[in-house]
C-alpha positions as CSV (number, residue, x, y, z in Angstrom):
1,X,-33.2,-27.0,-10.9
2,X,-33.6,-25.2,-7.8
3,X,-37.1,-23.9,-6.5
4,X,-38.6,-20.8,-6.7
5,X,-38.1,-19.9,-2.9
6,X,-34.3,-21.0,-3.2
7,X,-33.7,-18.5,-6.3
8,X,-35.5,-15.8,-4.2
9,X,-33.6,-16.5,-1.1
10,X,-30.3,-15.7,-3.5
11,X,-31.3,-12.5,-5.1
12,X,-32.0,-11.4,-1.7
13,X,-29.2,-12.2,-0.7
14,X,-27.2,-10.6,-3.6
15,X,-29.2,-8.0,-2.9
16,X,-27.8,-7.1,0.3
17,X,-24.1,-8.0,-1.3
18,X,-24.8,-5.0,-3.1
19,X,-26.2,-2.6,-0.7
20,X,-22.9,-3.1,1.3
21,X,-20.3,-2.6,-1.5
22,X,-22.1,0.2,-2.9
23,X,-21.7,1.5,0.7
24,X,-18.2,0.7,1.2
25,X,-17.3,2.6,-2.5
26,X,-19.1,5.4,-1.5
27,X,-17.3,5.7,1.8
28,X,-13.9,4.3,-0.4
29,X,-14.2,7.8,-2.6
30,X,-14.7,10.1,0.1
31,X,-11.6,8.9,2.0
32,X,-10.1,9.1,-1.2
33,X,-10.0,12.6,-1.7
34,X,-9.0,13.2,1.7
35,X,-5.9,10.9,1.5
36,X,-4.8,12.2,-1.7
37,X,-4.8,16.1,-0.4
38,X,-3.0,14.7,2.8
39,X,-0.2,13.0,-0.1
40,X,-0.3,16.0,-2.1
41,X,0.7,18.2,1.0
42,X,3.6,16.1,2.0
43,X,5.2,16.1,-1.0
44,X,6.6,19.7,-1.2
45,X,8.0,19.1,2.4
46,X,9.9,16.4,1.2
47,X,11.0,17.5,-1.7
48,X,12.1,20.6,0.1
49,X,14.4,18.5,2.4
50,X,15.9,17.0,-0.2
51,X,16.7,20.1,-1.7
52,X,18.6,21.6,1.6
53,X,20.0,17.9,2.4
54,X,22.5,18.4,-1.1
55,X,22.9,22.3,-0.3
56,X,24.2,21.2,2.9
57,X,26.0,18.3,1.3
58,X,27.4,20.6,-1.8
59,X,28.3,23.3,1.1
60,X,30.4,20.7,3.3
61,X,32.0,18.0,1.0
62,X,34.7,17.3,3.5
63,X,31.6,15.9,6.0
64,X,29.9,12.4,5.3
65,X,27.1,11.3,7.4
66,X,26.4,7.6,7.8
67,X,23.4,7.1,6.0
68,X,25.6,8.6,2.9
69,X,28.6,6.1,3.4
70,X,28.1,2.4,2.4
71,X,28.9,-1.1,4.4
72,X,30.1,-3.1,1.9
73,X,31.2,-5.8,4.8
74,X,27.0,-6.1,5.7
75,X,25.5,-8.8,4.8
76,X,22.2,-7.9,5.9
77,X,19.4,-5.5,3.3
78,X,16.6,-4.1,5.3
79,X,13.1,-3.3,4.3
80,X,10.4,-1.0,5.1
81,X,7.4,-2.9,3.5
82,X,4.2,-0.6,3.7
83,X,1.1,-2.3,3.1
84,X,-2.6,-2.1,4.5
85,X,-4.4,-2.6,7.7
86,X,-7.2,-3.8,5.9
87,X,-8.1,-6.0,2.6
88,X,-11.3,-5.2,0.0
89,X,-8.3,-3.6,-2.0
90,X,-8.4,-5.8,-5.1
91,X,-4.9,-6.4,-6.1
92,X,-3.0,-3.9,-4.4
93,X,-1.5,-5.9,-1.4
94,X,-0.8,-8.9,-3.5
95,X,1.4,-6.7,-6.1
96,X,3.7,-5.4,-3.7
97,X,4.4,-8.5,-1.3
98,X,4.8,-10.3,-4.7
99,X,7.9,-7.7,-5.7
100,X,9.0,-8.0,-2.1
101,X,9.0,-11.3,-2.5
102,X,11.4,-11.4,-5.7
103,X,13.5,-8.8,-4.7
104,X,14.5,-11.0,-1.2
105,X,14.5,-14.3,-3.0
106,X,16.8,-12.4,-5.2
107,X,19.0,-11.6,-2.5
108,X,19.2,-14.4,-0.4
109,X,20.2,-16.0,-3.5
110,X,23.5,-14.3,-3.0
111,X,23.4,-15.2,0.8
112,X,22.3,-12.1,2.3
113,X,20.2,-12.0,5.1
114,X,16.9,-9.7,5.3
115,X,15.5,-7.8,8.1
116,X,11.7,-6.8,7.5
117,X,9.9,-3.3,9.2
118,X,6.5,-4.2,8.5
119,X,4.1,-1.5,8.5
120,X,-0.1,-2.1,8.1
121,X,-0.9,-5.5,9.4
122,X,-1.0,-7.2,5.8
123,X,2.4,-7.5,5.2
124,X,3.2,-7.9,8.6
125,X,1.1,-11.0,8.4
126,X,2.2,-12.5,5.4
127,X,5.8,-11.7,6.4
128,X,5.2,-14.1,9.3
129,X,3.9,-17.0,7.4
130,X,6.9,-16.7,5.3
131,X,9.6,-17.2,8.2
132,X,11.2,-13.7,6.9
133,X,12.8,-11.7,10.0
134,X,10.2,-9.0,11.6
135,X,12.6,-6.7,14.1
136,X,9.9,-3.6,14.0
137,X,6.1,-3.4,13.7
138,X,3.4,-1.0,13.0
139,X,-0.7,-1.2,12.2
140,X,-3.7,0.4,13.1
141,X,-2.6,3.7,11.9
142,X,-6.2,4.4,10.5
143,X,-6.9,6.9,7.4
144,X,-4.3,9.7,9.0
145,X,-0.7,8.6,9.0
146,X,1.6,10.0,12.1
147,X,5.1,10.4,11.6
148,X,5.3,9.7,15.4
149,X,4.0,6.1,15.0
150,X,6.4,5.5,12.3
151,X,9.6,7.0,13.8
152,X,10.2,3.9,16.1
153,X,9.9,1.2,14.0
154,X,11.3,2.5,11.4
155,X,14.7,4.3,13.5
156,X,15.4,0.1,14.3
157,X,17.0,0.1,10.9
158,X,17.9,3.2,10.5
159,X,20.4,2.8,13.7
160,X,21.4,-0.9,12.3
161,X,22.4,0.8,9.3
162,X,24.4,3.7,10.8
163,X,26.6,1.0,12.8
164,X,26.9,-0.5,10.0
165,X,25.3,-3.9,10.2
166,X,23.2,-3.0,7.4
167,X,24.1,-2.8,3.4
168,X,21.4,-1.4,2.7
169,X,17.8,0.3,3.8
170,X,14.9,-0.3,0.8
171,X,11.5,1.3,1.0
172,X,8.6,-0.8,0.0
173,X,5.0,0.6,-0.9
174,X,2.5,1.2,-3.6
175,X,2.8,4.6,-5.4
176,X,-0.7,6.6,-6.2
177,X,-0.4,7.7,-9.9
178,X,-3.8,8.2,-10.7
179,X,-7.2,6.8,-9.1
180,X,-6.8,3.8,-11.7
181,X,-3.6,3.1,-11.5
182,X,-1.3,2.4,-8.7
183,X,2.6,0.8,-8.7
184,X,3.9,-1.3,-6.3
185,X,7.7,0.5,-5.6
186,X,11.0,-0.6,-4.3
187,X,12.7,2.5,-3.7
188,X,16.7,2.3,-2.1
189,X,16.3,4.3,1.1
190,X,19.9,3.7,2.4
191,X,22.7,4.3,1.8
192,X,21.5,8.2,0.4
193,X,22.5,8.9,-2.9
194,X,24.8,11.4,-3.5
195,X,24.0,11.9,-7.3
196,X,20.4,11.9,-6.4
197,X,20.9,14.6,-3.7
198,X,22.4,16.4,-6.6
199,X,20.0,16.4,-9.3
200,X,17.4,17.3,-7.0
201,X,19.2,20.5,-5.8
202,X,18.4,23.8,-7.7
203,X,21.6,25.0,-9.3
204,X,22.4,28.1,-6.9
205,X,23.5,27.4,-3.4
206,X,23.5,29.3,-0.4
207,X,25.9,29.9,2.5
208,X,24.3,28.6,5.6
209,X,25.6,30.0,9.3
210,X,25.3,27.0,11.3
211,X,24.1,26.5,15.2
212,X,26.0,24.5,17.3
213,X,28.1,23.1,14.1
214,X,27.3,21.9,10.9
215,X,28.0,18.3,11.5
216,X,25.3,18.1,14.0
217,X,23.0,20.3,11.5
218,X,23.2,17.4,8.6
219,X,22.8,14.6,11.1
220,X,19.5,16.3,11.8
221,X,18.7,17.0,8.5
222,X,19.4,13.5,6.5
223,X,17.6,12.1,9.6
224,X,14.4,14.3,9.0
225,X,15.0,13.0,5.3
226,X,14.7,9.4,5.6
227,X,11.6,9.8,8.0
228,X,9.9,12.2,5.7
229,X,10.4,9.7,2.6
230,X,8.7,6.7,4.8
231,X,6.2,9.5,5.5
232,X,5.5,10.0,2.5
233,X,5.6,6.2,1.1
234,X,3.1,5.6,3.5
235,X,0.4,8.2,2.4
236,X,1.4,7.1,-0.8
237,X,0.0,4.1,-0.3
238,X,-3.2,4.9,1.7
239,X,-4.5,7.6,-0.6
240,X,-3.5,4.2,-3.0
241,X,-5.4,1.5,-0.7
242,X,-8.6,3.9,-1.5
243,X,-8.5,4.2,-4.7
244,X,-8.4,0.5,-5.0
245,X,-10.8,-0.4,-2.9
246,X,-13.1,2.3,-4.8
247,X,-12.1,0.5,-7.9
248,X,-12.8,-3.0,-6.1
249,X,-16.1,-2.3,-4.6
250,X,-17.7,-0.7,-7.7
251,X,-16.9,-3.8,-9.7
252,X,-18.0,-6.2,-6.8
253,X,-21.4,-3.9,-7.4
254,X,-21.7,-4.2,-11.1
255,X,-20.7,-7.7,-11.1
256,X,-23.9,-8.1,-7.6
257,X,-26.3,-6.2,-10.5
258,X,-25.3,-8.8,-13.3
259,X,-25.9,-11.5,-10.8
260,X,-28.8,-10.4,-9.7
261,X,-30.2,-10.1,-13.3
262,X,-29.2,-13.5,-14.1
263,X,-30.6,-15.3,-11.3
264,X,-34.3,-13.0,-12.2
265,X,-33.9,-14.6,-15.0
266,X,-33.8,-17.9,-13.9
267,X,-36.6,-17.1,-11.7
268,X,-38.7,-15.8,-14.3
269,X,-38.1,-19.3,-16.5
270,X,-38.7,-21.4,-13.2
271,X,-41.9,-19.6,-12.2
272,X,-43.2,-20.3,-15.9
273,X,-42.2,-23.9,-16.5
274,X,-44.1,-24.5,-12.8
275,X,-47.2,-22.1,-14.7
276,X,-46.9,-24.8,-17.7
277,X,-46.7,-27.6,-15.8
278,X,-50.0,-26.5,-13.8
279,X,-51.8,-26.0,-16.9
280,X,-50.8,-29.1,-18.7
281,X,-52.1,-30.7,-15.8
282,X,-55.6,-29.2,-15.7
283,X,-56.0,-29.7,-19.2
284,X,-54.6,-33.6,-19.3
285,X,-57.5,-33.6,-16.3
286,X,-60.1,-32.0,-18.7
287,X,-59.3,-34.6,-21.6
288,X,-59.5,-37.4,-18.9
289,X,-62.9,-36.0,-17.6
């Protein structure tokens, strides 16, 4: 059994543990609400592109950008993986790496090559340690995304895909649903949907006067799309990778109480078994007297 000083020397310890977790939750909820207004706000911007993306499309059928058209001859898929700068997220990382994971042993299973953009130095990590192709990086965005540090990695597969050495674009991230609950999501970026484009778009139209010409309009536009859905994945997953690590520092604290408790405990019975022994002692020394 370890000594009284040891068992001390641990609940400090613990102690400390604690302090800092309880800290870093604290800290983890105010970011919180701050990334899940800055997600909130980007989603009717998106959602509004969309909308004038299939008005455009509806309004010019004879017109098909290249992000709309397939390559069925590619036989590359790229990704977009989004994951986080830093861990002390509990199992968020791990859940999205581990559908990435599937989905490319899935398709190299069919001989297709993969092409990885990894943004938040997590995934661009393990994506390393896996051999997988990395053409584009980004991390260190801190707790406010930029669309500007996203555009250039992102536009390396985004121009692979319009020459058409790409089948396919898919966007890779953990969507916020509620603060206990996030889902790792797969989402096909490219080639753009027509029927989504669609069922998105209200059911009137209107007619649009175009400046310099309407082909060079919807270039503009589907491009302004596709950034504005990595935008959004990634505050997606920040307003997610706070919420988590809220979740996963107030059970690191609660379980630092419990241990601290037990090892009191244990302190308490070690602290009277030495009181026992003492006594015993005096009185065998009594009898012997």
């Amino acid at each position: 059994m370890a000594s009284s000083k040891e068992i001390r020397g641990k609940i400090s310890s613990v102690e400390n543990t604690k302090k800092i977790t309880k800290a870093m939750e604290m800290v983890a909820a105010s970011k919180m609400r701050k990334a899940q207004e800055r997600m909130r706000a980007a989603r009717p911007y998106s959602q509004k592109v969309r909308q004038i993306a299939a008005n455009l499309s509806r309004a010019n059928p004879d017109y098909s950008h290249a992000f709309m058209r397939a390559n069925p001859k590619a036989d590359t898929v790229g990704f977009i993986l989004v994951t986080t700068d830093k861990g002390l997220c509990g199992g968020m990382n791990t859940n999205i790496l581990r559908s990435v994971t599937a989905k490319i042993k899935g398709l190299q299973a069919q001989g297709k090559k993969v092409k990885v953009v990894a943004i938040g130095s997590k995934g661009l990590g393990f994506m390393n340690r896996t051999g997988a192709t990395v053409v584009s990086q980004a991390s260190g965005l801190g707790d406010t995304p930029h669309l500007d540090s996203l555009i250039g990695p992102s536009k390396v597969l985004f121009d692979a895909y319009a020459a058409g050495e790409l089948s396919e674009v898919h966007l890779c991230f953990t969507r916020f649903v509620n603060t206990m609950r996030q889902e790792a999501t797969i989402e096909q970026l490219l080639p753009i949907n027509a029927d989504e484009l669609e069922a998105s778009a209200p059911q009137h139209s209107w007619d649009y006067m175009y400046e310099p010409e309407p082909a060079a309009v919807i270039d503009d536009l589907l491009l302004r799309y596709v950034e504005a859905q990595v935008f959004q994945g990634v505050a997606e997953n920040m307003a997610s990778e706070q919420s988590a690590r809220m979740v996963a520092m107030k059970a690191a604290t609660d379980n630092a109480g419990t241990v601290i408790s037990d090892l009191k405990l244990v302190y308490n019975k070690t602290r009277q078994a030495a009181i026992t022994k003492e006594l015993s002692e005096i009185v065998a020394g009594a009898a012997a007297v």
